[in-house]
N, C-alpha and C positions, 0 to 999 in steps of 0.2 A: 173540776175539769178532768177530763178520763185522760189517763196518756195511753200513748199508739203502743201498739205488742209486736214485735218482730219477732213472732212467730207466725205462721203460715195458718190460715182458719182453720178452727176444728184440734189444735194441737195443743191449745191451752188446756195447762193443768194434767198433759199426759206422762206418764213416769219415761224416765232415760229409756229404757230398752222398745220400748213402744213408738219414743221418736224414732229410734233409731233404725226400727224395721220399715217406718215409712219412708224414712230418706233413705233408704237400700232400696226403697220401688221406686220412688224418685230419679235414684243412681242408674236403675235398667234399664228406665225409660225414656234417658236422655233428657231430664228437667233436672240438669244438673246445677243450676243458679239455687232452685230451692233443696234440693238436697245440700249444698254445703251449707246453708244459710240454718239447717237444722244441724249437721253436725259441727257447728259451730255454735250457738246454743246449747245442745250438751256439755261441749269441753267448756265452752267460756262457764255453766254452773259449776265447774268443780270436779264432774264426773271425767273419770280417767279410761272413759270405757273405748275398750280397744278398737270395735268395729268401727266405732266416726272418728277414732286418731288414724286407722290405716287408710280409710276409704277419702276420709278428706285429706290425704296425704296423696293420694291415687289423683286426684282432682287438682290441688298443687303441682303438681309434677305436671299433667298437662295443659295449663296454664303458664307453665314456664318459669315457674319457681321452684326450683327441685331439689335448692340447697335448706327449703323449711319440710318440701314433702317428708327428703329423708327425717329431721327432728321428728316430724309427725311420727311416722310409721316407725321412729326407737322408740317412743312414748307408749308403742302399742304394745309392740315386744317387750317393756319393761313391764306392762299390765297383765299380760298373757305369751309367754316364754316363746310357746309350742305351735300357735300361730302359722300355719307355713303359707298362709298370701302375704303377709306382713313378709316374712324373712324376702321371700321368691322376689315381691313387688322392689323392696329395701335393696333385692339384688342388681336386679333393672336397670334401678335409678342411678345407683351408684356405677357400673358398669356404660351407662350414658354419661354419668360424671367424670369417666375416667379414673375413678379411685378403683382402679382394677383389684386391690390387696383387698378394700373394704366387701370390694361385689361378690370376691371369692367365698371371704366369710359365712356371708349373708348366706350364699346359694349353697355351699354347703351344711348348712343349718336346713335350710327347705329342703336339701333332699335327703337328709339325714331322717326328719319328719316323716316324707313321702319319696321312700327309697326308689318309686316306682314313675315318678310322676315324667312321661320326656319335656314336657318345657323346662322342667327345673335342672336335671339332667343337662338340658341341650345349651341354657348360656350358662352352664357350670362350664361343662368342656369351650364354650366358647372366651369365654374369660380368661382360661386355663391355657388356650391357646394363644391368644391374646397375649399374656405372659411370658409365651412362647418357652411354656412347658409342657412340650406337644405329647410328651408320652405320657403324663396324667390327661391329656386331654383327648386320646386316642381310646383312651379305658373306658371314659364315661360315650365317647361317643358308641364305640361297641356295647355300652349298656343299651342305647336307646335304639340299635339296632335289634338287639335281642326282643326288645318288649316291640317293634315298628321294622321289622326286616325293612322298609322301604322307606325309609323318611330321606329325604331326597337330599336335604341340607346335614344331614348329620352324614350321607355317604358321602358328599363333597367334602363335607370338612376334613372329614378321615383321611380322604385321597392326601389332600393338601396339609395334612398332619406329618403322615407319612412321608412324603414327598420331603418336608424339612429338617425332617430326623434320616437323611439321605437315603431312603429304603422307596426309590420309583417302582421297582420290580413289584413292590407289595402294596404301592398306593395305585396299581393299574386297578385291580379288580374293580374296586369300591367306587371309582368314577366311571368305567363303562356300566357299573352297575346305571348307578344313576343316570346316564344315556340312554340304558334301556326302560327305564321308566317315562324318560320326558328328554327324545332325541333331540329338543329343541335349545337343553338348558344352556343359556351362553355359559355361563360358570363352570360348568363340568367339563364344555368343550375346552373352554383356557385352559382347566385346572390341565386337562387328560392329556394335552397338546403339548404343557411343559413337562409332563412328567415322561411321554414319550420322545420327547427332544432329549431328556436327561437317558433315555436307556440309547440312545442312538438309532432311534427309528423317524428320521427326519421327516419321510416323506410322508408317515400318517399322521406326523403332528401337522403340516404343513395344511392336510387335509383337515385337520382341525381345526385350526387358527381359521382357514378359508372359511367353512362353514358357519362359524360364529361369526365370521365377520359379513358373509351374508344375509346372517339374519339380523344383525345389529350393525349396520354400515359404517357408525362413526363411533364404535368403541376404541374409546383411547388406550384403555387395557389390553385389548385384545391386539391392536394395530402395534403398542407396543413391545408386547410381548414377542409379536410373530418380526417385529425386527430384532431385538435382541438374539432370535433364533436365527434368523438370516446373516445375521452381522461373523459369527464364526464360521458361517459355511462359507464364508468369501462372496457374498451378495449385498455385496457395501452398497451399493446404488439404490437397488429394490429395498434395503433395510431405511437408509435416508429418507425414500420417499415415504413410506411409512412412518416415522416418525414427525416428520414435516406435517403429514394429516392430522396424527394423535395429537401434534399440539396446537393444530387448528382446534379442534374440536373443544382440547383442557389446557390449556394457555398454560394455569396455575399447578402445573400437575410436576411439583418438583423433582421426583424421579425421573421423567422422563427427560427431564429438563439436562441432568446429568448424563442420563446414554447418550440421548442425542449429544450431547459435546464430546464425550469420548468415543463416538464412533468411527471407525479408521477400517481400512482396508487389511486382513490380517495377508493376503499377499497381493501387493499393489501393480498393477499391468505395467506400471513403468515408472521414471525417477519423476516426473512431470507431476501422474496422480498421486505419488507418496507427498510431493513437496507440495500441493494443493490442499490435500486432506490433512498435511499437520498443519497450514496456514489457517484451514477451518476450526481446527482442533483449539490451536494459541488464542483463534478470534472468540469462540465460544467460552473456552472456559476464563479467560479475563470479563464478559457480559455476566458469569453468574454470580459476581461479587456483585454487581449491582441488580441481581432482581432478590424482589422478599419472598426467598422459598422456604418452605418446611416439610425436614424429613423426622419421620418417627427412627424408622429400625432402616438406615443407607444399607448395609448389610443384604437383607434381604429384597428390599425395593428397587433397589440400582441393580444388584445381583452380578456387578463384573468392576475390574480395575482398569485404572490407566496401565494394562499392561502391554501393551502395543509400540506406542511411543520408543519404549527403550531400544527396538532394533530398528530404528532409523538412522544411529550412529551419531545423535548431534547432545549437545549439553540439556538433558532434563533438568535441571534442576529449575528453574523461574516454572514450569508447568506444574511440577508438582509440588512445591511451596502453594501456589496459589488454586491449587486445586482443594489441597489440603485445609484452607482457609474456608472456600467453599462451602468445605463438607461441616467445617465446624459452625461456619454463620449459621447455615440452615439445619446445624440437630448441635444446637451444644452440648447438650448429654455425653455427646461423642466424648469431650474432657474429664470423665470421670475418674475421680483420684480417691484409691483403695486409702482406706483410715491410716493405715501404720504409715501410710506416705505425707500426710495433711498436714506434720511439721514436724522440722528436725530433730533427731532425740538419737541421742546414744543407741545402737545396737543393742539389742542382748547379746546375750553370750552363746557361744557354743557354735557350731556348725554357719558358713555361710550356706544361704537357703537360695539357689540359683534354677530357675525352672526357666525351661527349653520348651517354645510353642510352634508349632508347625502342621499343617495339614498333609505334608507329606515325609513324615517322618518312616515310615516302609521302606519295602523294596522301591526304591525312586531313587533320582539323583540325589533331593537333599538326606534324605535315610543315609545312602551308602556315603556322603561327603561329612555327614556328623556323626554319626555310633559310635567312632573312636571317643570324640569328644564327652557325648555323651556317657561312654559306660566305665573311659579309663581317666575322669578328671581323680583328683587326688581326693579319696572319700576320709581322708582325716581332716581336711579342711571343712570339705564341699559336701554340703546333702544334696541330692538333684531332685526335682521335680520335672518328668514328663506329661506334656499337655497335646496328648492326639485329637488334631481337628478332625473327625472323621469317625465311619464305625470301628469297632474293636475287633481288631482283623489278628488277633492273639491266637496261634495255634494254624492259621493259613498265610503269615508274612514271616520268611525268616530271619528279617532285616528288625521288624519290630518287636520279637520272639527275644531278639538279643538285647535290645534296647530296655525291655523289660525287664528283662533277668538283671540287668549291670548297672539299670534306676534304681533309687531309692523308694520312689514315689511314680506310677504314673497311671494315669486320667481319661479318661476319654467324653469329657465333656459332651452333653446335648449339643449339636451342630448350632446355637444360638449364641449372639452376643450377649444378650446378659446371663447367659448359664456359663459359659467361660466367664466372661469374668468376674462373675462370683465365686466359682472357684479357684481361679487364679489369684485372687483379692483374698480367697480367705487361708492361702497359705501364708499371708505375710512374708513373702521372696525378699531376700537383699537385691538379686539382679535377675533380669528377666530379659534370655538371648535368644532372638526370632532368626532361624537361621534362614530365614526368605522373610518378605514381604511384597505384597505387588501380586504374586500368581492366582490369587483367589481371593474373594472379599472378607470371609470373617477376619483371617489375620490381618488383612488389612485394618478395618475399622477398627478392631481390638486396638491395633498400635495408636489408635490416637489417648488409651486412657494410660493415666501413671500407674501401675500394677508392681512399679518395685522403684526403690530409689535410685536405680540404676538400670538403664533398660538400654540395650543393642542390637543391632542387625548386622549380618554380614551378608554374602555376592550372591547369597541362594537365587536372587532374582536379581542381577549387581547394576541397580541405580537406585539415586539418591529417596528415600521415602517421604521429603518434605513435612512431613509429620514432626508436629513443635514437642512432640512428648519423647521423640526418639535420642536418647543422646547420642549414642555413636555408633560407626558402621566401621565394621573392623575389617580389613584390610590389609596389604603387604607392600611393604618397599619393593619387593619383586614384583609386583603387578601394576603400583602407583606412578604415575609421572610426577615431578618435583613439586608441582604445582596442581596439581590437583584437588586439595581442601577445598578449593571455588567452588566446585561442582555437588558439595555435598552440603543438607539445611546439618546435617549431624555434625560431628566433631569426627575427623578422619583418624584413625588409628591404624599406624602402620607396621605392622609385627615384623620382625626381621627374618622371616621365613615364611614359604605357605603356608596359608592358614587352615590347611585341611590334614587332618593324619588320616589317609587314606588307606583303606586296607588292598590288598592286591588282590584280585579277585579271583578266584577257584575258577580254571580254564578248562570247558570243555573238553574230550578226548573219544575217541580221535576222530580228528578236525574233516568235515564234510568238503568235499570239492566243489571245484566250482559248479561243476556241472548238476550234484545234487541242487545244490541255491539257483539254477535259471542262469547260472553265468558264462561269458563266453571264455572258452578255455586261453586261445592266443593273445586278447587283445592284453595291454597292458590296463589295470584298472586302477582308476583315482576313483575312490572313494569317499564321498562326502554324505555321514551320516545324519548329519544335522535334524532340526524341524523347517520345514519348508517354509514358513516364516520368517527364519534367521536370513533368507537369501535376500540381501538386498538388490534392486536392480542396476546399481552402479559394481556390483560384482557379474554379471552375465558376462561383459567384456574381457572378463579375467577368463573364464569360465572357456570362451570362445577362442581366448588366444593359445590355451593347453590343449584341445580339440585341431586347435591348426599348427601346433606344434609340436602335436606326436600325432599323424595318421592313423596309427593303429590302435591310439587311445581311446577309451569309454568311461563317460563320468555315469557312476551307480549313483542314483540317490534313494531316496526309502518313502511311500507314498504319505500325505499327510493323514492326522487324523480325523479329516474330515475327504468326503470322497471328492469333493471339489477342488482342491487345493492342486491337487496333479495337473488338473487342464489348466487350469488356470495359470502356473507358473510354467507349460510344456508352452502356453500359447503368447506367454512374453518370452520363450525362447526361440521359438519360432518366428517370430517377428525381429526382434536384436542379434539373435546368435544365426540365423538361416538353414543350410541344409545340413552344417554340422550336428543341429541340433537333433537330428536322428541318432545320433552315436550316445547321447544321453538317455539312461535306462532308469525307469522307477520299479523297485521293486515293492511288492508287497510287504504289510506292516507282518512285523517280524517279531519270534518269542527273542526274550532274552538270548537265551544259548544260539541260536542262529546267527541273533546279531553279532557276537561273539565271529562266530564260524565268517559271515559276511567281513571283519575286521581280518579276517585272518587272509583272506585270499584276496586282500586288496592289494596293491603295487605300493601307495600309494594312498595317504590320505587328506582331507583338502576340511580345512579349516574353515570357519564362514567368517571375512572381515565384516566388522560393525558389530558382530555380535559375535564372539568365541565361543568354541566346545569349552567345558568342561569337565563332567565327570567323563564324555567323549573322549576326551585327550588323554585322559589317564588309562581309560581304558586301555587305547589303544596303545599305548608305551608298555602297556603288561604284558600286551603282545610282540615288542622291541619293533611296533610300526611307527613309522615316520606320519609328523602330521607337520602341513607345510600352513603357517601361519603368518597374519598379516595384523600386529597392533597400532593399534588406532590411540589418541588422548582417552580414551575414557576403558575405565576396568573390565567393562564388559567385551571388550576385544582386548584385555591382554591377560588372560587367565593362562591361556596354552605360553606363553611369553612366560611366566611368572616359574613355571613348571618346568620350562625350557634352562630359564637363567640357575633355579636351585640345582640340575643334573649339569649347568657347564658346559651347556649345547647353544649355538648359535647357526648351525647348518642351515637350517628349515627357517627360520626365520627374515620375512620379506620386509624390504620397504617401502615398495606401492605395488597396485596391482600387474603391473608389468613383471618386475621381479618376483611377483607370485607364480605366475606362470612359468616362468625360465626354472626359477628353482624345480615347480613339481615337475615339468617335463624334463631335468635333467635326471632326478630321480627317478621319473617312471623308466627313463630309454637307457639309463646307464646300469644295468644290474651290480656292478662290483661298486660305486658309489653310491647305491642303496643301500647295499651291502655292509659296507663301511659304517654307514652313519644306523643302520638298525643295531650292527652289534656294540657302539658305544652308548645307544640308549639302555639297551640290556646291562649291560657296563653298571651304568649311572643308578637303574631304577629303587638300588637301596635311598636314593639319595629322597626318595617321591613319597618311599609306600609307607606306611605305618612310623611316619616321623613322627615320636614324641616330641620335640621341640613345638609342632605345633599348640600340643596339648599344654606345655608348660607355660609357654608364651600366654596363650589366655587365660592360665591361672594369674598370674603373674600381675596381666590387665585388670582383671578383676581386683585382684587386691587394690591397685594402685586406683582405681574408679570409687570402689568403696569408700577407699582413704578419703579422695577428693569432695566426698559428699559429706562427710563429717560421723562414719559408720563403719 
């Protein structure tokens, strides 16, 4: 009786290398059933020959088994090392599989091979990117420029390399490149549109968004993107309806799913839209507990915070608990807990290890309200670690020039979440103090991992973080109402003094008049330096009543940083405040030193309730200027209060918006009761500037926080 041969006629009795080159013309020619069916034949005799382990590995894979291809295609590379379709192919697969660390290997083994090859090159740097270690990923994609000046995905990528390691300025070229190769590519339109949004050129990104969006009508990327851009120029409406499309089109698309819930008016036409849009705001993000979303990297996909909310003046806390929840349902990752955290154990010895993270640790508000802190803790206890979210701006920031110098340690991490926090992870910190959270997303999402066994935030941004990893938000009895812990997911911490040792700041000389700054010489000036944002519209009225209660008065305010924001809020004062509203003046955005000079030839300065000056306030006392203030329940209107109560000053300080007015117009019209009350700030200001009390008091905390953890 003959038995049957599965092997294919004419094969019997042909040696290995002989089947094998006929099932490689099998393989070209798309008879791919009898090409595996030989290199399966080979291997099942015993032969470990590499070409039918990779090629029928190659076939595996699409097929949709890709967790045996990869077996295959190691069994090749174990036969024959040097191989580079095996490593390249092995790279692929696994880079499909998501085993980005394994795909890395592989593709650097193929082009190690084939130094020269660009596909091996081009998902090196993609993977690399992937990783979001965008500046090895930048190197390879400038290799495959050098050998392909024009390959069109490798200039997009770069663009968008660059772009993430914050350098827009240097990611323009590479993506108008690739526009001039292929005007049409949506890709490069998006990439080039956000990166000019990022340099402040709104209106050619705008023209780029449009254009991709007309050639691709229901791109949900594109539609979301170009809201995200609109949403800070004050085009809350137009941003809405756009996102409303986007997720017509990707329902599932959980990024978007989060802008659109935190999208808000940054200045709202009046109290009606403000109290609509955060009704929108509570109703959306309570819905995204219950849909099945998945974010890889929130960080960069969502690309903004709930930072909006906090100057509407009402209790954040229920928003941002359950926001926070949100973020964690849909990327757990986000909980990542550094080793030396993952269970209790005695300290070592020696120095406590306490690193300070912040995006705007420079010349900025929170730079100039923490250097003290930073560069005068007590270095016999304390080693510091500095962690700059941002470029390395050493040698052009005088603020970060000093923070260097009086660190022990400091960093300037890749602009990525997991490049922080692996290096944040791999100092082993006792405590880790965010002196903002809220202004920008990396610190944000950073704060959901445990990166020290003690971790805090203080007013840098002062509301609550809702974030389950944060313990505590440090604070002052001087700025706290008795009851305030409600308000906060952290543990409240109340230091018995301001919690900033502030230095006084080096004052311009000699002082510009009014008339060099555009100002009017007679009128008397209130001065409200704020961000045009802070204005709530239940302050206009206040605003209007000082306008009717000194004729000769002018409130200055300072243009936003966006060019929209001026109309925008000139045209809810034109409507709520009427023809007074002409006495109110925007001036152009201003250097440091001018603002300075602007502070100095004020009458008069005006506080914004619901949301307080801070480093504003101090400013301005360095100058023994009056700032007329109005605190609310929550800390974020009672910081100038807090600074008031330390110098033993209650003058300026209002108890609704009526007596906000009466105070600043008695001070603007009464010269010798301005008088009075500037030279007892001057008096006071030892009591403000370079308080070490501050500095002690959170050493202090620190120990005692340490303690409480068992460390």
């Amino acid at each position: 009786m003959n038995s049957p041969t599965n092997q294919p006629p004419g094969l019997s009795g042909a040696s290995p290398e002989s089947l094998v080159r006929t099932a490689v013309e099998y393989h070209r020619t798309g008879r791919l059933a009898e090409a595996e069916e030989i290199y399966r034949q080979v291997i099942d005799s015993g032969n470990e020959n590499p070409d039918a382990l990779h090629l029928l590995g190659q076939i595996r894979h699409g097929q949709g088994k890709s967790d045996e291809a990869a077996d295959l295609i190691r069994r090749a590379i174990a036969t024959q090392p040097n191989l580079f379709g095996a490593h390249y192919n092995l790279g692929l697969i696994l880079w499909k599989l998501k085993r980005l660390d394994e795909a890395e290997k592989s593709l650097q083994v193929a082009v190690g091979t084939s130094p020269d090859d660009p596909d091996a090159l081009f998902y090196l740097a993609v993977v690399l990117q992937k990783l979001e270690r965008t500046e090895e990923a930048a190197i390879e994609y400038d290799k495959i420029l050098q050998i392909q000046p024009d390959h069109l995905q490798a200039l997009n990528n770069l663009g968008v390399c660059l772009l993430e390691q914050g350098r827009p300025a240097d990611a323009e070229a590479p993506l108008v490149r690739a526009l001039e190769i292929n005007p049409g590519d949506i890709e490069a339109l998006n990439n080039l549109a956000n990166v000019l949004q990022k340099l402040k050129r709104s209106q050619e990104a705008l023209a780029c968004f449009e254009k991709a969006n007309s050639l691709v009508p229901n791109s949900a990327d594109v539609m979301g993107n170009m809201a995200r851009m609109l949403l800070p120029q004050g085009e809350y409406q137009a941003a809405l309806a756009l996102l409303g499309k986007a997720l017509v089109t990707d329902p599932d698309n959980a990024a978007l799913r989060f802008v659109d819930a935190l999208a808000l008016p940054v200045i709202p036409r009046s109290t009606a839209e403000q109290e609509q849009a955060r009704r929108r705001l509570v109703g959306k993000v309570n819905e995204l507990a219950s849909l099945d979303l998945n974010l890889d990297n929130p960080s960069a996909d969502i690309g903004m915070t709930s930072f909006l909310p906090a100057y509407h003046g009402l209790d954040d806390r229920d928003i941002q608990e359950k926001l926070a929840h949100a973020y964690l349902q849909a990327c757990p990752e986000l909980s990542f807990t550094a080793s030396h955290c993952r269970q209790a154990s005695p300290r070592r010895g020696g120095k406590i290890r306490i690193g300070f993270l912040s995006a705007h640790l420079g010349n900025h508000t929170i730079g100039k309200l923490n250097r003290n802190l930073i560069t005068q803790i007590n270095e016999a206890q304390f080693e510091s670690f500095v962690y700059c979210l941002g470029p390395d701006k050493r040698g052009k920031d005088s603020v970060i020039d000093e923070i260097a110098a009086g660190a022990d340690h400091i960093f300037f991490p890749a602009p990525n979440l997991n490049a922080v926090r692996a290096a944040v992870a791999a100092a082993e910190l006792d405590i880790l103090y965010y002196p903002d959270i809220g202004m920008e997303p990396l610190s944000y999402f950073l704060a959901f991992s445990r990166l020290a066994p003690v971790q805090c935030v203080t007013w840098g941004h002062p509301v609550t973080t809702g974030i389950p990893a944060m313990d505590y938000f440090i604070s002052s009895t001087l700025f706290e109402t008795g009851d305030a812990d409600k308000y906060y997911s952290e543990k409240l911490v109340r230091l018995p003094c301001i919690t900033t040792s502030y230095r006084k700041p080096q004052l311009p000389a000699p002082w510009k008049s009014r008339a060099e700054l555009g100002l009017p010489e007679q009128a008397t000036l209130y001065v409200c330096a704020q961000s045009l944002f802070k204005f709530h519209p239940k302050f206009d009225p206040t605003l209007a009543s000082i306008l009717k209660g000194d004729p000769a008065g002018k409130i200055i305010l300072i243009e936003g940083q966006e060019e929209k924001w001026s109309s925008l809020l000139s045209g809810r004062f034109s409507e709520f405040i009427g023809d007074d509203c002409d006495r109110i003046k925007f001036l152009p955005r201003l250097s440091e030193e001018d603002f300075f000079h602007l502070l100095h030839n004020a009458d008069v300065i005006l506080d914004t309730p619901f949301f307080c000056g801070g480093n504003t306030t101090l400013e301005s006392f360095a100058l023994g200027t009056a700032v007329v203030t109005l605190p609310g329940p929550f800390v974020k209107s009672r910081l100038s209060l807090g600074f008031y109560r330390q110098m033993g000053l209650a003058d300026a300080i209002a108890k609704d918006g009526d007596d906000f007015a009466a105070i600043a117009v008695a001070l603007g019209t009464d010269a010798a009761k301005r008088s009075s009350l500037e030279d007892r700030i001057r008096e006071a200001e030892a009591l403000i500037f370079n308080d070490m009390r501050a500095i002690s008091e959170h050493e202090r905390f620190f120990l005692e926080a340490l303690e409480s953890v068992g460390h």
